[in-house]
VEXLOLUM-957306 format. One record per residue (C-alpha): residue number from 0; x, y, z; residue in one letter; chain. Coordinates in Angstrom, 2 decimals, m for minus. Layout:
N
<torba><nr>NUM</nr><u>X</u><v>Y</v><w>Z</w><rest>A</rest><kette>A</kette></torba>
...
END
This chain:
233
<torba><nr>0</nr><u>13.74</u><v>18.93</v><w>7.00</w><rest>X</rest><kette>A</kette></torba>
<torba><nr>1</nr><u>15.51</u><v>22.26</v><w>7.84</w><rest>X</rest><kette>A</kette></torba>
<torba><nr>2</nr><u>19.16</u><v>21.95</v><w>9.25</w><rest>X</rest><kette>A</kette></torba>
<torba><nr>3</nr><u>20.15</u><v>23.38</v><w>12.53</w><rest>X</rest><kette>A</kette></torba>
<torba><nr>4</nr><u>20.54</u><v>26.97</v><w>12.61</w><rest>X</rest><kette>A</kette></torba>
<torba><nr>5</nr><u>22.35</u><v>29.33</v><w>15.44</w><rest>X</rest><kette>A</kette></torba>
<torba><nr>6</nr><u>18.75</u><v>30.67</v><w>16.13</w><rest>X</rest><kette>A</kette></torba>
<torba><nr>7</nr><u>16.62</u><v>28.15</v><w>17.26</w><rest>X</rest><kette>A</kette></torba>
<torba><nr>8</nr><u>13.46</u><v>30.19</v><w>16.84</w><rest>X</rest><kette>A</kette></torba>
<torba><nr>9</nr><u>14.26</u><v>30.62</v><w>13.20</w><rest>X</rest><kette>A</kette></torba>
<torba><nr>10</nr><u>14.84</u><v>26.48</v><w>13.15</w><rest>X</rest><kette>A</kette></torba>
<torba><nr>11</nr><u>10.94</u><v>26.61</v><w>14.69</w><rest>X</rest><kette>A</kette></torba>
<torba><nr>12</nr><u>9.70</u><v>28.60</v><w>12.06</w><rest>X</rest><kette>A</kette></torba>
<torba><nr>13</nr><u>11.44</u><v>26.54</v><w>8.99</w><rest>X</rest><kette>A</kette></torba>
<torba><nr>14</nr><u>10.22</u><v>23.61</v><w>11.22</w><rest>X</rest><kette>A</kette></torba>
<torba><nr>15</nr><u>6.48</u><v>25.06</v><w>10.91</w><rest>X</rest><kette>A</kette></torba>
<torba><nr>16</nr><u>6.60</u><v>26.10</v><w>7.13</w><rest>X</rest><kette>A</kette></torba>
<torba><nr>17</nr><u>8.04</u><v>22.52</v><w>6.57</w><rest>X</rest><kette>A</kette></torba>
<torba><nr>18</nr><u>5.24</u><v>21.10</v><w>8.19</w><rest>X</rest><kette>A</kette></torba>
<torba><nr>19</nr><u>2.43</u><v>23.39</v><w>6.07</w><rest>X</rest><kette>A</kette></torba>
<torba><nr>20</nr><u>3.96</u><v>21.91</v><w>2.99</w><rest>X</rest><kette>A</kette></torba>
<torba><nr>21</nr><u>3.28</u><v>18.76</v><w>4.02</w><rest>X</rest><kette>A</kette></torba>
<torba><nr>22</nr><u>m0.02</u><v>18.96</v><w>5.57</w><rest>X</rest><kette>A</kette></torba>
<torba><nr>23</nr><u>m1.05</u><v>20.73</v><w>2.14</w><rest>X</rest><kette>A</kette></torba>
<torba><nr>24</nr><u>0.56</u><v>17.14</v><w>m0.03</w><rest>X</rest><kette>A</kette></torba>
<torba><nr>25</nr><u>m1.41</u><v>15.03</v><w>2.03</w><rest>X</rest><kette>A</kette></torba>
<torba><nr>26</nr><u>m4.28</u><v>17.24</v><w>1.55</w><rest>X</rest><kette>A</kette></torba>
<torba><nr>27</nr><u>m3.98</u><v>17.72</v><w>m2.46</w><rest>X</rest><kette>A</kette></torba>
<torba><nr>28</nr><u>m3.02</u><v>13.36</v><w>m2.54</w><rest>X</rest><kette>A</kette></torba>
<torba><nr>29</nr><u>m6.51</u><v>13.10</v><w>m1.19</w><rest>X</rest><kette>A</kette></torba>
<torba><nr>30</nr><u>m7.91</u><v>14.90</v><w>m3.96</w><rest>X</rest><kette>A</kette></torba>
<torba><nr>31</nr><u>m6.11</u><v>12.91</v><w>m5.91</w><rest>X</rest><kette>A</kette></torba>
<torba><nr>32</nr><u>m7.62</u><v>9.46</v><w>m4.62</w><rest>X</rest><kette>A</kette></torba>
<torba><nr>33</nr><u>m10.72</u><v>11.02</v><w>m4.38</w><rest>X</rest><kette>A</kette></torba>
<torba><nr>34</nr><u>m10.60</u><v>11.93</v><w>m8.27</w><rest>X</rest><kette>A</kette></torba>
<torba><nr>35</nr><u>m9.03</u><v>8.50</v><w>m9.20</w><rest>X</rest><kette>A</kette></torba>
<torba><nr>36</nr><u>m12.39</u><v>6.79</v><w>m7.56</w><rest>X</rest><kette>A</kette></torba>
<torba><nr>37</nr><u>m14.27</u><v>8.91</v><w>m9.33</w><rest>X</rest><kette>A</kette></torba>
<torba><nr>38</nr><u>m13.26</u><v>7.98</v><w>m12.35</w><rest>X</rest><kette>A</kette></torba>
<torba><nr>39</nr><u>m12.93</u><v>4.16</v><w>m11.27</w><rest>X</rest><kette>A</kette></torba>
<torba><nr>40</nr><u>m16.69</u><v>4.39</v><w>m10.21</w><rest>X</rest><kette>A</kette></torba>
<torba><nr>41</nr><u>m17.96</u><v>7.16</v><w>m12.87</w><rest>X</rest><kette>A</kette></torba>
<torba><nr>42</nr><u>m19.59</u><v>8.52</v><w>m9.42</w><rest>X</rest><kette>A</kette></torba>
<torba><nr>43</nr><u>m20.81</u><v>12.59</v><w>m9.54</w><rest>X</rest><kette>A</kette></torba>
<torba><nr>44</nr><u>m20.93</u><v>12.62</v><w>m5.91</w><rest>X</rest><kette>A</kette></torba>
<torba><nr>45</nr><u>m17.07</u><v>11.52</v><w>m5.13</w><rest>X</rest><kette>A</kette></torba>
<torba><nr>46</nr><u>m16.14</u><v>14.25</v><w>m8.21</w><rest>X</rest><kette>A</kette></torba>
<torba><nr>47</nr><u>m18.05</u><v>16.54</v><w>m5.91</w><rest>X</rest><kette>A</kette></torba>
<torba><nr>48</nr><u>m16.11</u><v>16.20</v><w>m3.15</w><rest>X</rest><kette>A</kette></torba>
<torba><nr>49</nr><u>m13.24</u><v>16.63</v><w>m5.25</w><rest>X</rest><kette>A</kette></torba>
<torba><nr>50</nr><u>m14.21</u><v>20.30</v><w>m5.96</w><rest>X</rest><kette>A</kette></torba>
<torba><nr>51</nr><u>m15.22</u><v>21.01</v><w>m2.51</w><rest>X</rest><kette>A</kette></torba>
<torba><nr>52</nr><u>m11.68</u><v>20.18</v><w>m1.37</w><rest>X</rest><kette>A</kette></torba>
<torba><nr>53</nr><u>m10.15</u><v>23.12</v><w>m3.52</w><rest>X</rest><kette>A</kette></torba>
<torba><nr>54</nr><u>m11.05</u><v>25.72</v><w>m1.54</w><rest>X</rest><kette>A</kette></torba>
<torba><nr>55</nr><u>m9.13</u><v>24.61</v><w>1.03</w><rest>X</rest><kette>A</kette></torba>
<torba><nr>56</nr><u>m6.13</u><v>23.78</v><w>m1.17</w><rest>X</rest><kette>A</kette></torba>
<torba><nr>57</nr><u>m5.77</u><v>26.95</v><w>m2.55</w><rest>X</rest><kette>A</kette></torba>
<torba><nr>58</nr><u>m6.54</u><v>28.85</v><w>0.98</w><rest>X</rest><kette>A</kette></torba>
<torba><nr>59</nr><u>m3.64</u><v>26.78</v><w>2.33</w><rest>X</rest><kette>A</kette></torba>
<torba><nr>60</nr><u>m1.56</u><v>27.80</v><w>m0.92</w><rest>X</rest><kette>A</kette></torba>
<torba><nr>61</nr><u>m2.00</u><v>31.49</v><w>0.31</w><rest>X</rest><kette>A</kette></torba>
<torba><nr>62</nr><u>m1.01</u><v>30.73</v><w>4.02</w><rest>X</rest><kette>A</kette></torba>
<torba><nr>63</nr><u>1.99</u><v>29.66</v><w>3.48</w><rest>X</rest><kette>A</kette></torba>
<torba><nr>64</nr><u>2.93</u><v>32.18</v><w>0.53</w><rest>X</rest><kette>A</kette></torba>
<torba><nr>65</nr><u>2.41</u><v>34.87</v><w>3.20</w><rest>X</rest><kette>A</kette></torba>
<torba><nr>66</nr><u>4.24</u><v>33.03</v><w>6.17</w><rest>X</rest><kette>A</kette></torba>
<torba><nr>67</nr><u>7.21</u><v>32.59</v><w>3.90</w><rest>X</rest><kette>A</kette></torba>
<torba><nr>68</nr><u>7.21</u><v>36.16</v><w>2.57</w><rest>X</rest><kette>A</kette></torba>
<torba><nr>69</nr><u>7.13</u><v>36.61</v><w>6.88</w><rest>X</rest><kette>A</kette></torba>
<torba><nr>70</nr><u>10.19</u><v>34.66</v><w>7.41</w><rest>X</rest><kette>A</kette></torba>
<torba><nr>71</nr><u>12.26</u><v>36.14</v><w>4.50</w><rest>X</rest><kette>A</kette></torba>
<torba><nr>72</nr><u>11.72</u><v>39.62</v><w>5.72</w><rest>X</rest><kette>A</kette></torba>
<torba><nr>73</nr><u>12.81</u><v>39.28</v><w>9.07</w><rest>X</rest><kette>A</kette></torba>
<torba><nr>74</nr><u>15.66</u><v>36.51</v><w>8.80</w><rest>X</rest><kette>A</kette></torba>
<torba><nr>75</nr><u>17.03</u><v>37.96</v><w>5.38</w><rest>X</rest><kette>A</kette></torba>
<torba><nr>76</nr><u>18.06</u><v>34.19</v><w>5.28</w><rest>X</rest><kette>A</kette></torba>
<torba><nr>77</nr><u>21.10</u><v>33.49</v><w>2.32</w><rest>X</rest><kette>A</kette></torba>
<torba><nr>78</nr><u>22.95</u><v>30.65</v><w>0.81</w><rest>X</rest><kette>A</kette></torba>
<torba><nr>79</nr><u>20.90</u><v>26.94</v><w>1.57</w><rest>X</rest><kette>A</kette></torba>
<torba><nr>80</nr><u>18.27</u><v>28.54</v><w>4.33</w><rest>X</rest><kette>A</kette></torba>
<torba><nr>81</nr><u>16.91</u><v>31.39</v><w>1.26</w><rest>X</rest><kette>A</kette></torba>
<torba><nr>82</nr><u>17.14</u><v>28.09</v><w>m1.16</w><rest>X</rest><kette>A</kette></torba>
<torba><nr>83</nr><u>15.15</u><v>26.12</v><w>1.46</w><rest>X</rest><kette>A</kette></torba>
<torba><nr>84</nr><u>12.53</u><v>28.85</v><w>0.99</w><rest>X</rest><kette>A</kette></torba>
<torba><nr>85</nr><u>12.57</u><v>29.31</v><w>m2.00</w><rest>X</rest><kette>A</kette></torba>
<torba><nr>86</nr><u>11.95</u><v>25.28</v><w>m2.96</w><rest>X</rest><kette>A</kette></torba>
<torba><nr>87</nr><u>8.81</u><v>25.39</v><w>m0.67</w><rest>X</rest><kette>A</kette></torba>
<torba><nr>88</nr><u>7.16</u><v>28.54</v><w>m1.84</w><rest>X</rest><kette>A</kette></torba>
<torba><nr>89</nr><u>7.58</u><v>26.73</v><w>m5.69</w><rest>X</rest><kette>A</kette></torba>
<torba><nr>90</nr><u>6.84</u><v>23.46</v><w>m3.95</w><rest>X</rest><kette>A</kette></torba>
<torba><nr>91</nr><u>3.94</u><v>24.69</v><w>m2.67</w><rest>X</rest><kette>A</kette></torba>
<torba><nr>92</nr><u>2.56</u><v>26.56</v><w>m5.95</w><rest>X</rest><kette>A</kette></torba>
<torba><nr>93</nr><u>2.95</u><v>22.92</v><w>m7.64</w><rest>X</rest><kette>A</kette></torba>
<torba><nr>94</nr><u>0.94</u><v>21.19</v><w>m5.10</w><rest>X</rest><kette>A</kette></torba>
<torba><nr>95</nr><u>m1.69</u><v>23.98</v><w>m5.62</w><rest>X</rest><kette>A</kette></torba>
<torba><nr>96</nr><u>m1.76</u><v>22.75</v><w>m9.48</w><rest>X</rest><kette>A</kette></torba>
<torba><nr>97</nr><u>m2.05</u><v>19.14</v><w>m8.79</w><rest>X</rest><kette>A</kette></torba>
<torba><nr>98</nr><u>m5.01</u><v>20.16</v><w>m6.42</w><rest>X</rest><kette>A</kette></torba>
<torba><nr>99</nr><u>m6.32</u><v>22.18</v><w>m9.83</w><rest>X</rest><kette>A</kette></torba>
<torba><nr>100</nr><u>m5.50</u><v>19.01</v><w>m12.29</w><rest>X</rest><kette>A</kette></torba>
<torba><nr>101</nr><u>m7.24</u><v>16.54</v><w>m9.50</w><rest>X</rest><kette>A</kette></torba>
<torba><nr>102</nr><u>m10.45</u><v>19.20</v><w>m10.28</w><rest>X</rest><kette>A</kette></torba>
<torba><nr>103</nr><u>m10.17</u><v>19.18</v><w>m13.73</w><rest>X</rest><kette>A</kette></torba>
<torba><nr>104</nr><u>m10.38</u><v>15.08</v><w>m13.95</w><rest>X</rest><kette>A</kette></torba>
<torba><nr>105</nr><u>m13.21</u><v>15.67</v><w>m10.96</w><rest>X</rest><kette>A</kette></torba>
<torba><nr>106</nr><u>m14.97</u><v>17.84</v><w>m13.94</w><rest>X</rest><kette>A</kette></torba>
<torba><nr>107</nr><u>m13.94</u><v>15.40</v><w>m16.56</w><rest>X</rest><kette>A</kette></torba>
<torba><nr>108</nr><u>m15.61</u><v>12.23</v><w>m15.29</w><rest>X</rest><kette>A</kette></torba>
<torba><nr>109</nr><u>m18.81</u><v>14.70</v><w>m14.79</w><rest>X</rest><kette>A</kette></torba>
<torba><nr>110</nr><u>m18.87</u><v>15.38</v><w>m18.13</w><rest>X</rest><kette>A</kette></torba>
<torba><nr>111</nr><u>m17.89</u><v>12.05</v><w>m18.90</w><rest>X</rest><kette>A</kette></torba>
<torba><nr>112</nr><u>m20.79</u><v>10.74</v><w>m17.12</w><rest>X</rest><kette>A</kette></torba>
<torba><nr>113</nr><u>m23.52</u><v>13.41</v><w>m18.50</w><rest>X</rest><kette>A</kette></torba>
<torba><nr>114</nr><u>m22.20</u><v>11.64</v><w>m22.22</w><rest>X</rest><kette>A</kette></torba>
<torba><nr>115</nr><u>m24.42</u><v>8.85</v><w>m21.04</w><rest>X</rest><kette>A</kette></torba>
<torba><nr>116</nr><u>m21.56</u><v>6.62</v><w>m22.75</w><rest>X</rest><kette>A</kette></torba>
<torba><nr>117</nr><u>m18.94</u><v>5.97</v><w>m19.66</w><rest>X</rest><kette>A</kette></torba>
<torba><nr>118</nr><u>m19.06</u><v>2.48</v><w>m19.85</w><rest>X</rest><kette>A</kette></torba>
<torba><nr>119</nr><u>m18.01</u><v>2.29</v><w>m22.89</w><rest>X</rest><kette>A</kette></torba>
<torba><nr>120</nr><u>m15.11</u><v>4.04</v><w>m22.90</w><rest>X</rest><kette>A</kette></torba>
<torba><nr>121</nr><u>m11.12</u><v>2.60</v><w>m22.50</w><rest>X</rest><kette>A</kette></torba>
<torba><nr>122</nr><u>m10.68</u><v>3.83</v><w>m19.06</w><rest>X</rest><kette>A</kette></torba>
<torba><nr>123</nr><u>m8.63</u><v>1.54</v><w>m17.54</w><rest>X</rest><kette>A</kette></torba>
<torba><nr>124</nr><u>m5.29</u><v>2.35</v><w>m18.27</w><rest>X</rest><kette>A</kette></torba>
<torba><nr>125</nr><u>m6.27</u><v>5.74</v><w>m16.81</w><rest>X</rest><kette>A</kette></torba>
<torba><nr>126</nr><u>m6.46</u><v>4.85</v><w>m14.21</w><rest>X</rest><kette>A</kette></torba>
<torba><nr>127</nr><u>m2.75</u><v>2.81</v><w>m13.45</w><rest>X</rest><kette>A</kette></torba>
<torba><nr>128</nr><u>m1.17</u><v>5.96</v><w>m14.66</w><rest>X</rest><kette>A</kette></torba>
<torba><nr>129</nr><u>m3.74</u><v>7.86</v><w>m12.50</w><rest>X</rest><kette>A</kette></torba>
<torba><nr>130</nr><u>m1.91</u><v>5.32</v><w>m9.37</w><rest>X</rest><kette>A</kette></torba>
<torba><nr>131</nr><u>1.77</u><v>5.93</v><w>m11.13</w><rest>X</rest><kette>A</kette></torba>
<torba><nr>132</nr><u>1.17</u><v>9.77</v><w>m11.22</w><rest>X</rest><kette>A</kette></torba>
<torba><nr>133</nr><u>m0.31</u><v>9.71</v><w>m7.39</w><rest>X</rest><kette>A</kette></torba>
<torba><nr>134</nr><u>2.56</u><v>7.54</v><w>m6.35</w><rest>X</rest><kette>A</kette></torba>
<torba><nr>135</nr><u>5.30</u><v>9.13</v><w>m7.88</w><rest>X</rest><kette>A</kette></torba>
<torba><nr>136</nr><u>3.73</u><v>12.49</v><w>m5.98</w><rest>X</rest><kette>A</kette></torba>
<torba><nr>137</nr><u>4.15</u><v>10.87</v><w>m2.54</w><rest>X</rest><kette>A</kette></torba>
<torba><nr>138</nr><u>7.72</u><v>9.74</v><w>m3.58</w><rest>X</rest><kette>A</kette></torba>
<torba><nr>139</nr><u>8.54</u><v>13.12</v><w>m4.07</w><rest>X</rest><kette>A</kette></torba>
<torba><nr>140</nr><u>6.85</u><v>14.91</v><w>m0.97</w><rest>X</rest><kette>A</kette></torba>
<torba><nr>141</nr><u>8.57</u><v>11.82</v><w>1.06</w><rest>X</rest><kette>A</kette></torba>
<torba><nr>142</nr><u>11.98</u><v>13.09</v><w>m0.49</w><rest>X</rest><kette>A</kette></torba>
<torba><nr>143</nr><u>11.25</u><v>16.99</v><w>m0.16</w><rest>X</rest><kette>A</kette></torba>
<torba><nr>144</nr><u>10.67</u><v>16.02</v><w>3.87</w><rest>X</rest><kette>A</kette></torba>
<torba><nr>145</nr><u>14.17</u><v>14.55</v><w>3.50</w><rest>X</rest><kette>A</kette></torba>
<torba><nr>146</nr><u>15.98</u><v>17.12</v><w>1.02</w><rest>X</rest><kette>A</kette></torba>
<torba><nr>147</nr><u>16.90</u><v>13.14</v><w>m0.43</w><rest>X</rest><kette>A</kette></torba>
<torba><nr>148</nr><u>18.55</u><v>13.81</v><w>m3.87</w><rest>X</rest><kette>A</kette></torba>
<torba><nr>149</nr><u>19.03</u><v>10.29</v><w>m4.58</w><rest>X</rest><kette>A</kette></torba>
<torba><nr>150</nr><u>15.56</u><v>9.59</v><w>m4.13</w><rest>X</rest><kette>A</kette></torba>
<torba><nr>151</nr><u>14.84</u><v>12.95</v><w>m6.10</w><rest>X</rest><kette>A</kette></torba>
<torba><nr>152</nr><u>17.12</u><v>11.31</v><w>m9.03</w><rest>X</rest><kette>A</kette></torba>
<torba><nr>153</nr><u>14.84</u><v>8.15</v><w>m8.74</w><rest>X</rest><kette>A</kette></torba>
<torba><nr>154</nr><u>11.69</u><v>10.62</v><w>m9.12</w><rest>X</rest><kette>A</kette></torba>
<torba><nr>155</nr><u>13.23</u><v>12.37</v><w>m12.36</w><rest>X</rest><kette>A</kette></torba>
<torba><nr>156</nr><u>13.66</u><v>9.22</v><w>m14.51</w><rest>X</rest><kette>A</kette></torba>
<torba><nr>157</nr><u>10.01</u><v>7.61</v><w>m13.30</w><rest>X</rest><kette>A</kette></torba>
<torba><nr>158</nr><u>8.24</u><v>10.67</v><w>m14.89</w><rest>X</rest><kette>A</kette></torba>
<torba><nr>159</nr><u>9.50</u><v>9.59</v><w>m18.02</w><rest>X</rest><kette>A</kette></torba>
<torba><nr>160</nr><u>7.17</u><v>6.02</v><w>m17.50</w><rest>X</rest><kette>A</kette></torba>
<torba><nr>161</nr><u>4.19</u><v>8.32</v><w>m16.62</w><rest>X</rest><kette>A</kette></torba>
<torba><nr>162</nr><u>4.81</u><v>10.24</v><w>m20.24</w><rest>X</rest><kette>A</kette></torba>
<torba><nr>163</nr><u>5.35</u><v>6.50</v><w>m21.74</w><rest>X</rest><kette>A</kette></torba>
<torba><nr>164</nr><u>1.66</u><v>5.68</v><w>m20.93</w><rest>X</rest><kette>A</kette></torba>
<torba><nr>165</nr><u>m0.05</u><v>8.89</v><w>m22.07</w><rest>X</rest><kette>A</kette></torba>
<torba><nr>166</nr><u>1.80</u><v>8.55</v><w>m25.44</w><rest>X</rest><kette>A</kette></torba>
<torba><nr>167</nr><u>0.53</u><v>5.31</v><w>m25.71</w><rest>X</rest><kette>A</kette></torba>
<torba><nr>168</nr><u>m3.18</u><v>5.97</v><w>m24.35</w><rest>X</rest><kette>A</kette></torba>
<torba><nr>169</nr><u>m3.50</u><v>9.12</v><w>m27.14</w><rest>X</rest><kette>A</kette></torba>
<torba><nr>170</nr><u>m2.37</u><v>6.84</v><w>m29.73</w><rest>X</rest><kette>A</kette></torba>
<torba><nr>171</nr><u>m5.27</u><v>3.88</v><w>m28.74</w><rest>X</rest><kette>A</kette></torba>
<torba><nr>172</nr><u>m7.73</u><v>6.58</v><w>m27.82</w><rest>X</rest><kette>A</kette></torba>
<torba><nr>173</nr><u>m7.50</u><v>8.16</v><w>m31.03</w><rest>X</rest><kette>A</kette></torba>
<torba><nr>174</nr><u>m7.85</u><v>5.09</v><w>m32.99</w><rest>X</rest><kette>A</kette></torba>
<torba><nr>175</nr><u>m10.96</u><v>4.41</v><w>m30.91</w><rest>X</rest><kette>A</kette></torba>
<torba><nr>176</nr><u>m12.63</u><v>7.62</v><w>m32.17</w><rest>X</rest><kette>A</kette></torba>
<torba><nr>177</nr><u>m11.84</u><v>6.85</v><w>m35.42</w><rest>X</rest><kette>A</kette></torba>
<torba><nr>178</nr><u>m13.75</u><v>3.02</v><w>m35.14</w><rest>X</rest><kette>A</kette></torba>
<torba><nr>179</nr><u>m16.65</u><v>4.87</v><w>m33.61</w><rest>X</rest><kette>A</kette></torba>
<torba><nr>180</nr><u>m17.45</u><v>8.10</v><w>m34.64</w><rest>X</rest><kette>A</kette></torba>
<torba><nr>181</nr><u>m20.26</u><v>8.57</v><w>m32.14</w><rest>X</rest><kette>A</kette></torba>
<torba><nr>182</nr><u>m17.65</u><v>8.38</v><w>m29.08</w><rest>X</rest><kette>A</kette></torba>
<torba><nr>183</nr><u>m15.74</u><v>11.46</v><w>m30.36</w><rest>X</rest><kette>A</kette></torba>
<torba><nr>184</nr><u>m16.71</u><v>14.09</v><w>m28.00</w><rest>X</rest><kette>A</kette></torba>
<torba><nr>185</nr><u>m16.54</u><v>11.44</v><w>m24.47</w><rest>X</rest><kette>A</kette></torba>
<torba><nr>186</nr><u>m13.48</u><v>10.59</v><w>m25.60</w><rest>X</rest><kette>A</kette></torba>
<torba><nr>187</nr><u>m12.24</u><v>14.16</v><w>m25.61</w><rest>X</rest><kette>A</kette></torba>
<torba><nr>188</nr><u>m13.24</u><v>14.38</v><w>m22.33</w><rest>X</rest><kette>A</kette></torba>
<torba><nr>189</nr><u>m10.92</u><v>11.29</v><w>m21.91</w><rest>X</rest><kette>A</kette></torba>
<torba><nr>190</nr><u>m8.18</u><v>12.79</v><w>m23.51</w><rest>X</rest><kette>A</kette></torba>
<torba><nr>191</nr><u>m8.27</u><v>15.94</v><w>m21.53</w><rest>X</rest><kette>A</kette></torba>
<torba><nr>192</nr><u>m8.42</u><v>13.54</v><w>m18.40</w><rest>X</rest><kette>A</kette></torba>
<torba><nr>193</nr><u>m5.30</u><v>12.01</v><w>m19.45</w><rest>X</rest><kette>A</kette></torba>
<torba><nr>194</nr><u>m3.07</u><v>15.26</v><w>m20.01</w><rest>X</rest><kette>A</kette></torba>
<torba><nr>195</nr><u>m4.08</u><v>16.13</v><w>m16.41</w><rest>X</rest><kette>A</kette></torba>
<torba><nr>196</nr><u>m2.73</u><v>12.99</v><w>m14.86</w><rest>X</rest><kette>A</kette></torba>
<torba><nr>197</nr><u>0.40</u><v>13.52</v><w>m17.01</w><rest>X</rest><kette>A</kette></torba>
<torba><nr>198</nr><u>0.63</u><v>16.80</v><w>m15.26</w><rest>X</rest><kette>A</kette></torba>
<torba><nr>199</nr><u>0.35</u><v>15.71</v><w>m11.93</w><rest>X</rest><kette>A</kette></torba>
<torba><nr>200</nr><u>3.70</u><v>13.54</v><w>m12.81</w><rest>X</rest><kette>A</kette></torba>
<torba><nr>201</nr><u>5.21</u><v>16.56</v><w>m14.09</w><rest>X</rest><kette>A</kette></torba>
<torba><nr>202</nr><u>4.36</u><v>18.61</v><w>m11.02</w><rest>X</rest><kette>A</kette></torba>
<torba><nr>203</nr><u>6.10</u><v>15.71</v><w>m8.99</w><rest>X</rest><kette>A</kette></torba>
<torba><nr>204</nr><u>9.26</u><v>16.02</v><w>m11.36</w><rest>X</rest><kette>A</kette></torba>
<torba><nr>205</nr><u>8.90</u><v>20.16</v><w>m10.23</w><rest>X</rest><kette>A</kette></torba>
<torba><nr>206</nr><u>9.65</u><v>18.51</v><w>m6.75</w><rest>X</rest><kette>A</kette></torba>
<torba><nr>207</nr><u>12.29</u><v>16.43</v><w>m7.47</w><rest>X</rest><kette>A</kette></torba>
<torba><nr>208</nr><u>14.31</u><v>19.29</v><w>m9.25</w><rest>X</rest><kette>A</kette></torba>
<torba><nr>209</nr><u>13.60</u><v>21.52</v><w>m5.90</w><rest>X</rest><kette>A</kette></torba>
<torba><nr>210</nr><u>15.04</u><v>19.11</v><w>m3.79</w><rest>X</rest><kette>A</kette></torba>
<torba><nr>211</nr><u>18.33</u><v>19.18</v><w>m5.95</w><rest>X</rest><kette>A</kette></torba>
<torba><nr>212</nr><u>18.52</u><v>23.24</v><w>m5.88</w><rest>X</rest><kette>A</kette></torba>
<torba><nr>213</nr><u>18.15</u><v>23.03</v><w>m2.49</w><rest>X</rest><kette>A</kette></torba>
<torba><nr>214</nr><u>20.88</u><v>20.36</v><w>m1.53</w><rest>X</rest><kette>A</kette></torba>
<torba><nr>215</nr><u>23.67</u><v>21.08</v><w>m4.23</w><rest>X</rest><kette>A</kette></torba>
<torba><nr>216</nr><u>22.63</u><v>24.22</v><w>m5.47</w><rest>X</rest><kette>A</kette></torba>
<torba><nr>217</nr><u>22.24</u><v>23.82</v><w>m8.80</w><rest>X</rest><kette>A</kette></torba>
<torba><nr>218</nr><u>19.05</u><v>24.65</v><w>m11.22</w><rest>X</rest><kette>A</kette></torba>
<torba><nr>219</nr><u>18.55</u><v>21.37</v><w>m12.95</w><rest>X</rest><kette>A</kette></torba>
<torba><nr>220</nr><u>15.33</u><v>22.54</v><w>m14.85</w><rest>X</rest><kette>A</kette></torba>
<torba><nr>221</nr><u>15.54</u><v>21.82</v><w>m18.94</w><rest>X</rest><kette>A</kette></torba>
<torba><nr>222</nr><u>19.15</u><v>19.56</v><w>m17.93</w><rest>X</rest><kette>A</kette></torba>
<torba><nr>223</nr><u>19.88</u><v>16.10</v><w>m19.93</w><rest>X</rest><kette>A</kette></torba>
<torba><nr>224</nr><u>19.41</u><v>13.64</v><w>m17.76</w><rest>X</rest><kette>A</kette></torba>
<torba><nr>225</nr><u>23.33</u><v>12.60</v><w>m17.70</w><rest>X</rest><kette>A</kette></torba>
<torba><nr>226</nr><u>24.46</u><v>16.42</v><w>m16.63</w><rest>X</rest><kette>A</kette></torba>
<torba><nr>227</nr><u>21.57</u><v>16.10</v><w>m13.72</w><rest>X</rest><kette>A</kette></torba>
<torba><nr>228</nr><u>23.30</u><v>12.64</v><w>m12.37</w><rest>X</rest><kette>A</kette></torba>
<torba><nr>229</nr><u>26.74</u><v>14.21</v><w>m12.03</w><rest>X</rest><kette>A</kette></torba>
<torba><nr>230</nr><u>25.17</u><v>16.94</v><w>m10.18</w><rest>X</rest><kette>A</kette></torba>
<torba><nr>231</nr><u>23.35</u><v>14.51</v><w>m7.70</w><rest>X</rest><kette>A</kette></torba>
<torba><nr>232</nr><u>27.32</u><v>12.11</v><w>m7.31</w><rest>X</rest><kette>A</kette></torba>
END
């Protein structure tokens, strides 16, 4: 990821952070998968494991916080290097998040499950945008390991897909509640289940905008679509 730099131990060290950051994505995208079974199987003992994992999520989260903070202080890097950091330390505080949204469906299907009704509930299209959200996260890890603004463009305009397919799962779930009264408080569950895999696509997005302020220096957070496309050309 990092460019080459006139000291080659501090090239080692951005080498090492880089590295971190990835081996903490692969880490939370196994949550992920790990959540997205447990809803496809309504099983308590894969949400388990989902749980368990977050200890070492957010340990990881505080390693590389304080190896960064280590870096900064003795390179006093400026200009793309301090950007570089920068993007990982928020990089890295995203991935924490999706580990806590991969939790919080973990807890959801529990609960789901403890209903006594998961059967019966529309779950399906939960899970594709469960796979859109957790592929659209890999996209964007894949594209932070290459500082790839192209591919980080690409990543910006899929989120809007993700937030296509909640809109349209709210609308069905809530006329479901409305048909059946009894399913109200399951289907809350469901609905809560949903806004966290929205937010795992919107931590990806988080990504994709890093890259960006890394490569051409611009902050392209709250930007139109059009003005971010110029920057990226």
């Amino acid at each position: 990821m990092p460019e080459k730099h006139l000291s080659t131990q501090f090239d080692s060290e951005l080498s090492a952070v880089s590295n971190r950051v990835m081996e903490l994505g692969g880490l939370v995208e196994s949550q992920i998968h790990l959540a997205i079974h447990a809803l496809s199987q309504f099983s308590v003992e894969v949400a388990n494991q989902v749980t368990e994992t977050e200890a070492r999520v957010n340990a990881m989260e505080v390693d590389i916080d304080r190896e960064l903070s280590s870096i900064i202080a003795r390179r006093q890097p400026t200009a793309r290097d301090l950007r570089l950091l920068i993007a990982i330390s928020k990089t890295t505080a995203n991935l924490e998040r999706v580990g806590d949204e991969a939790e919080k469906i973990a807890r959801m299907v529990r609960s789901i499950i403890q209903s006594g009704s998961p059967r019966s509930l529309p779950s399906l299209e939960l899970r594709v945008a469960a796979d859109m959200a957790s592929g659209l996260l890999r996209k964007a890890l894949d594209a932070f390991a290459r500082l790839d603004t192209a591919a980080a463009l690409s990543i910006l305009k899929e989120d809007d897909l993700i937030d296509q397919e909640f809109d349209g799962f709210v609308r069905k779930l809530i006329t479901y509640m409305m048909e059946d009264p009894r399913m109200i408080s399951p289907s809350l569950d469901l609905l809560f289940l949903a806004k966290a895999i929205e937010r795992i696509g919107d931590h990806a997005k988080n990504i994709a905008e890093f890259i960006i302020y890394v490569v051409k220096g611009a902050d392209v957070r709250h930007t139109p679509m059009e003005q971010i496309e110029s920057v990226v050309k």
